[in-house]
C-alpha positions in Angstrom: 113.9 114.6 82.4 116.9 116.2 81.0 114.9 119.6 80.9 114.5 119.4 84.4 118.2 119.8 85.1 120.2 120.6 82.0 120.5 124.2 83.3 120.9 122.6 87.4 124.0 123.3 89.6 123.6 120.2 91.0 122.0 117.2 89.0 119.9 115.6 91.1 118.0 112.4 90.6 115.1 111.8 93.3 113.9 108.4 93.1 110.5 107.7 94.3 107.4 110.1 95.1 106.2 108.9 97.7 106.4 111.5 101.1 109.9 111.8 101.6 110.8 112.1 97.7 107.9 114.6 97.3 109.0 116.7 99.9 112.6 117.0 98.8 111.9 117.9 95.7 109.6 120.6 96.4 112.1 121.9 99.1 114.5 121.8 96.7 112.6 123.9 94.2 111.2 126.5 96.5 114.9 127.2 96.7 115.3 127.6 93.2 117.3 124.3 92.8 116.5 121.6 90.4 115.5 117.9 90.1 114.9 115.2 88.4 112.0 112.8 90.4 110.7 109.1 89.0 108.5 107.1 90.9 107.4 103.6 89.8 103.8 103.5 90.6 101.0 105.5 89.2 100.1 109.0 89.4 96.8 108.4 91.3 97.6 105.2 92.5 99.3 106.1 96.6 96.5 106.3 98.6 95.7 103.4 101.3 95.8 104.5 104.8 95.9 107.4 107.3 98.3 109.0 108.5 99.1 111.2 112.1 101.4 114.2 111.0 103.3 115.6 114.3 104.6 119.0 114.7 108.1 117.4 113.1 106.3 117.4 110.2 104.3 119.8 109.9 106.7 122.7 110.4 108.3 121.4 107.1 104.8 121.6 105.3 104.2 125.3 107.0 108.0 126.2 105.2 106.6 125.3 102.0 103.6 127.5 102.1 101.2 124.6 102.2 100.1 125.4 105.5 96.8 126.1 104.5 96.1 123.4 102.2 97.2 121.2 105.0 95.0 122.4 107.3 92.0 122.3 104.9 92.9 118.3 104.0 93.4 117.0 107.4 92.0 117.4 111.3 93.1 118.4 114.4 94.0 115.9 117.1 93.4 116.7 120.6 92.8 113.5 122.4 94.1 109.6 122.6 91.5 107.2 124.3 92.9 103.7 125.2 90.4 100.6 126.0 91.8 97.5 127.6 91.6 93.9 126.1 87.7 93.3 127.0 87.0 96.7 125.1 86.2 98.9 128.6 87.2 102.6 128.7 91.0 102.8 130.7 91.9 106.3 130.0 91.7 109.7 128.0 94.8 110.9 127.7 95.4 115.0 126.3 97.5 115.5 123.9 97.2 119.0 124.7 100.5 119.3 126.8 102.2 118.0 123.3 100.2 120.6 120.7 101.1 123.3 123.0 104.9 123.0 123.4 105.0 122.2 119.5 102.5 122.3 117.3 99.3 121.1 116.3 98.9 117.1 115.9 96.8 116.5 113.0 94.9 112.9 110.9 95.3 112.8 107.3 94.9 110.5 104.4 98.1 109.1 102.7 96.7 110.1 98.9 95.7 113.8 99.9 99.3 114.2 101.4 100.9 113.0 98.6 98.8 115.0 96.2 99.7 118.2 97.9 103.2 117.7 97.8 103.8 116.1 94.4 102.0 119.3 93.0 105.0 121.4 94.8 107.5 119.2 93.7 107.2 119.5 90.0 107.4 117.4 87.0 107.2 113.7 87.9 107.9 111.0 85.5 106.1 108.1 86.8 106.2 104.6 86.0 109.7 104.5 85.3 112.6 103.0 87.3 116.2 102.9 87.4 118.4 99.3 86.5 121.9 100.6 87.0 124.3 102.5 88.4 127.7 103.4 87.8 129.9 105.6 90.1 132.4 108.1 88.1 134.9 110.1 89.8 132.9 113.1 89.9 129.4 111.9 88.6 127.3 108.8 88.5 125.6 107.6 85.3 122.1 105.8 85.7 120.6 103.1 83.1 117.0 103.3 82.7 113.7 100.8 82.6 113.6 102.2 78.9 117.8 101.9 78.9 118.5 105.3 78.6 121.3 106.9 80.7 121.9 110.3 82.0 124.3 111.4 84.4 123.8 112.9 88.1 126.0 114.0 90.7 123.5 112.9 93.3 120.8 110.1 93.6 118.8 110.3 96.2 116.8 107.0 97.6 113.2 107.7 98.1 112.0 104.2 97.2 110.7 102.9 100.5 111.4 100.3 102.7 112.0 97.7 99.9 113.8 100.1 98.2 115.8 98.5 94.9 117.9 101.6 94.7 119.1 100.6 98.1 120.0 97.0 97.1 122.3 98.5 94.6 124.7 100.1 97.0 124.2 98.5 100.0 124.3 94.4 101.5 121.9 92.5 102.7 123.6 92.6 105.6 123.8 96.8 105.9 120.5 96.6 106.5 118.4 95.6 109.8 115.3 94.5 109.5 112.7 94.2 112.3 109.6 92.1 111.9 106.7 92.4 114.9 105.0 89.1 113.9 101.8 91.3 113.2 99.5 92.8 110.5 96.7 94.5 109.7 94.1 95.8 107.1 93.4 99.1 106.7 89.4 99.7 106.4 87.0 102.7 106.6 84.0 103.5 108.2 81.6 106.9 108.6 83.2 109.8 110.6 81.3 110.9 114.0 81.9 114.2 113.9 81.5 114.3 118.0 84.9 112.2 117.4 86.7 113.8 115.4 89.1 115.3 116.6 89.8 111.5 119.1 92.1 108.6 118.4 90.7 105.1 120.0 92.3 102.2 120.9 92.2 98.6 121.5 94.8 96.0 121.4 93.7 92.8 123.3 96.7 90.0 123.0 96.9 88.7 119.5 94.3 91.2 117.6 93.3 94.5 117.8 91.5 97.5 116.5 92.1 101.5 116.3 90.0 104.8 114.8 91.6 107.4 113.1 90.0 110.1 111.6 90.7 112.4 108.6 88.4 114.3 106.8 84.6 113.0 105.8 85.8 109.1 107.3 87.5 107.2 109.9 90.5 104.8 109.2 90.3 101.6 110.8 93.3 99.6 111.2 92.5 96.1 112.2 95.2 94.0 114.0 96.2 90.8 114.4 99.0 88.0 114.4 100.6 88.0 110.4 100.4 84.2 110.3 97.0 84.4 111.0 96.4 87.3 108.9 97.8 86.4 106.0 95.4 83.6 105.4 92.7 85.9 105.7 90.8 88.9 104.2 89.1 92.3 105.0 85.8 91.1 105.3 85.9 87.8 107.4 88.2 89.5 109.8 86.2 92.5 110.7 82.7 90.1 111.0 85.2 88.3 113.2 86.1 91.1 115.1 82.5 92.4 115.4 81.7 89.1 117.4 84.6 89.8 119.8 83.6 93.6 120.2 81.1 94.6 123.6 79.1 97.5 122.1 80.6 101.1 121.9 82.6 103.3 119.1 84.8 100.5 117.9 81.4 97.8 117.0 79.8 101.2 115.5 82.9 101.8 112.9 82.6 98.3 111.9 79.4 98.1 111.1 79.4 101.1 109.1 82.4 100.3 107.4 82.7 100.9 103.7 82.7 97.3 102.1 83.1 98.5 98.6 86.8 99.3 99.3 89.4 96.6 99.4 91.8 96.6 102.6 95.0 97.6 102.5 97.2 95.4 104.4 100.2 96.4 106.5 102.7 94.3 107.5 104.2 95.7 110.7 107.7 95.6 110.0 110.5 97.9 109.7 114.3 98.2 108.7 116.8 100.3 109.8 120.2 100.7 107.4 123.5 101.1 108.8 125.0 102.7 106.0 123.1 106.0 104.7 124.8 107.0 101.8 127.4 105.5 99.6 129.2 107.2 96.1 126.8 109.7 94.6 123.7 107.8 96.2 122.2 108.8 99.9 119.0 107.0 101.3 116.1 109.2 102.6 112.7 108.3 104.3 111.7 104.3 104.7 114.8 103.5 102.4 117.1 104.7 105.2 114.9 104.3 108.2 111.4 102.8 107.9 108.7 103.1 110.7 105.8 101.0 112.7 102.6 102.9 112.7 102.5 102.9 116.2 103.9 106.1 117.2 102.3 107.6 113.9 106.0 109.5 113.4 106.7 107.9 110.4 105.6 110.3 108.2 106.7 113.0 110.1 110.3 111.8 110.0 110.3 111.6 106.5 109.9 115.0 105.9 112.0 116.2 108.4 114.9 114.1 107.0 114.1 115.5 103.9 114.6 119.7 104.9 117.6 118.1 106.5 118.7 116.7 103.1 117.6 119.8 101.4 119.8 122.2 103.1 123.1 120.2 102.5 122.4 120.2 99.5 121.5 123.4 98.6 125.2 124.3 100.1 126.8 121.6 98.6 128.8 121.8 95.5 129.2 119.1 92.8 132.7 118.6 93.8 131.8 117.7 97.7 128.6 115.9 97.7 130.2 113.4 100.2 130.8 115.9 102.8 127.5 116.9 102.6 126.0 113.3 103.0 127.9 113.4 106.1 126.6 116.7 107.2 123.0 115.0 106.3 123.7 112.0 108.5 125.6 114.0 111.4 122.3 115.4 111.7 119.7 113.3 111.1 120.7 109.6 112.3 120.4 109.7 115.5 117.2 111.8 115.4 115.4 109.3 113.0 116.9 106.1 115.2 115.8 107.8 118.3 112.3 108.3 116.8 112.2 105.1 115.6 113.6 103.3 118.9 110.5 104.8 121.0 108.0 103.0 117.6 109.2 99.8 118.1 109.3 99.9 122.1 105.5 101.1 121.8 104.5 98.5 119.6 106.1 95.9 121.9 104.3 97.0 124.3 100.5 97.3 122.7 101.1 93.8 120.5 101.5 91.0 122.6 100.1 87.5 122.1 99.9 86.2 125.9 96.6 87.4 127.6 98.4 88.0 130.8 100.7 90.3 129.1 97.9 92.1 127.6 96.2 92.4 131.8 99.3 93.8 132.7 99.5 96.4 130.1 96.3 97.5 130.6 97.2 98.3 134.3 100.0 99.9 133.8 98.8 102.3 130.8 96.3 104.0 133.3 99.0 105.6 135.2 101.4 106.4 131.6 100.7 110.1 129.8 101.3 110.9 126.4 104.6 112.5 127.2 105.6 109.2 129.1 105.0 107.5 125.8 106.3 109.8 123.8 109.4 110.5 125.9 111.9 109.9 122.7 109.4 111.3 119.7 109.2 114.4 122.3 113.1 114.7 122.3 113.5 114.8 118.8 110.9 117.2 118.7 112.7 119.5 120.8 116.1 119.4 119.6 117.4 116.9 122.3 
């Protein structure tokens, strides 16, 4: 690790590779700055799920010269199909008008992602985690899982929505959390290629099912209440759902779903901090603002926090890292709260538990477009 910045301007400590971590630190190198990245999990352990990149996001990965590995790992979304709560057709909705004024849309898997930017970042030392941390004047000095120590001017909170790094600066109580009540387990079934380029839809009240493709398969995510959930496992619940489904695309996946692979389960929750950066330390991604998969922005928003965080710091000096937190959050706050706002008012809208609720969704979404939907996502996009 100390190779890594022993020569650095800044010494900068990015903890956790996961999207948001990656990203900085291959930003941050493609300047020609240096850093120092751990992540606690395994090298080839962070795949799981699928993931919707916006043009956010992928105008970060086109500045990094990934732009064609991107394009070769992931597809191109044109359209968003919505059933209602019996499984009958209500809508095709374009996404054109979005992919036009911004950028291309596009589906891809978690692992590829990470794998892609993890390669631009640099050396990783993973399986290693940070136990304390104590502010200097001018420097902080970090302990070690193996108790050694090393000094940094900045650490930078990668480490997700349950992020420990976090915990050490902040209180339970600078932190917001935000708990839907539902759940879900990530399975995956054979891609129709006629479908490809589609997202599908249905969320009936207390359970639900969507279709997300990436490359060579489709990602199902299959909803439901958390307390009934969590009692339960991949399997029963999609032979469940298969009894509840009227035939059509969304019985199809399921029944060619991959039952070798064990289901990821997501918990849709989120957290929002109030604080974003305290001493040497500044949260980035999930640790400072973590997203529902309901907008599919998540992803997107960490790595355009993450170019934010970049440039600061690539102006900053050693002597003024504060200021340039501030500049970081002056810029960046109210576009990840925004984003996030417009995730949590969709999900309260698609995951109800009342069937009347669910009737009167239904009628009201054939008369929404994408850009209805989307109205806050759409402002961040554009600068708003």
């Amino acid at each position: 690790m100390d190779a890594q910045i022993r020569d650095a301007r800044l010494r900068v400590l990015i903890v956790g590779a996961g999207i948001a971590g990656a990203a900085l630190g291959a930003i941050l190198r493609r300047r020609g700055e240096s850093a120092a990245i751990i992540e606690r999990g395994e090298a080839h352990g962070s795949g799981g799920y699928m993931l919707g990149i916006l043009p956010l996001g992928g105008r970060v990965l086109n500045g990094l010269g990934l732009a064609d590995t991107y394009l070769k790992n992931s597809l191109p979304m044109s359209t968003y199909i919505l059933h209602d709560r019996r499984g009958r057709f209500i809508r095709n909705y374009s996404l054109s008008p979005l992919v036009e004024r911004f950028g291309a849309w596009r589906g891809i898997e978690r692992g590829p992602l990470l794998e892609i930017l993890r390669a631009a970042a640099g050396p990783i030392e993973y399986r290693a985690t940070i136990q304390e941390i104590s502010e200097g004047p001018s420097a902080v000095t970090v302990t070690f899982h193996d108790g050694s120590q090393t000094s940094f001017h900045v650490i930078v909170a990668a480490d997700g929505i349950h992020s420990h790094t976090r915990k050490m600066i902040l209180s339970a109580q600078e932190v917001e959390d935000f708990d839907l009540g539902w759940g879900g387990f990530v399975s995956w079934s054979a891609l129709d290629e006629s479908q490809a380029d589609t997202y599908r839809e249905l969320w009936s009240s207390g359970w639900g099912i969507g279709l997300y493709p990436v490359p060579g398969r489709t990602g199902m995510f299959l909803g439901g209440r958390h307390d009934v959930l969590s009692k339960r496992d991949p399997e029963s619940y999609a032979l469940e759902l298969e009894s509840r489904l009227p035939k059509g695309p969304f019985l199809d996946a399921l029944k060619s779903r991959d039952r070798s692979a064990s289901g990821f389960y997501w918990k849709l929750a989120d957290c929002r901090a109030k604080v974003w950066h305290r001493g040497h330390t500044v949260l980035l991604g999930d640790a400072a603002a973590a997203f529902l998969p309901t907008a599919g922005v998540g992803a997107s928003a960490a790595l355009d926090s993450a170019a934010a965080l970049a440039d600061e710091l690539s102006r900053a000096d050693a002597a003024h890292i504060e200021y340039a937190f501030d500049l970081y959050v002056k810029r960046q706050r109210r576009r990840v709260e925004t984003a996030q706002k417009n995730s949590r008012e969709l999900a309260r809208y698609m995951f109800v538990n009342q069937p009347a609720m669910a009737w009167a969704r239904d009628q009201a979404m054939r008369f929404y477009t994408p850009e209805m939907l989307l109205k806050g996502i759409s402002k961040v996009m554009a600068g708003d």
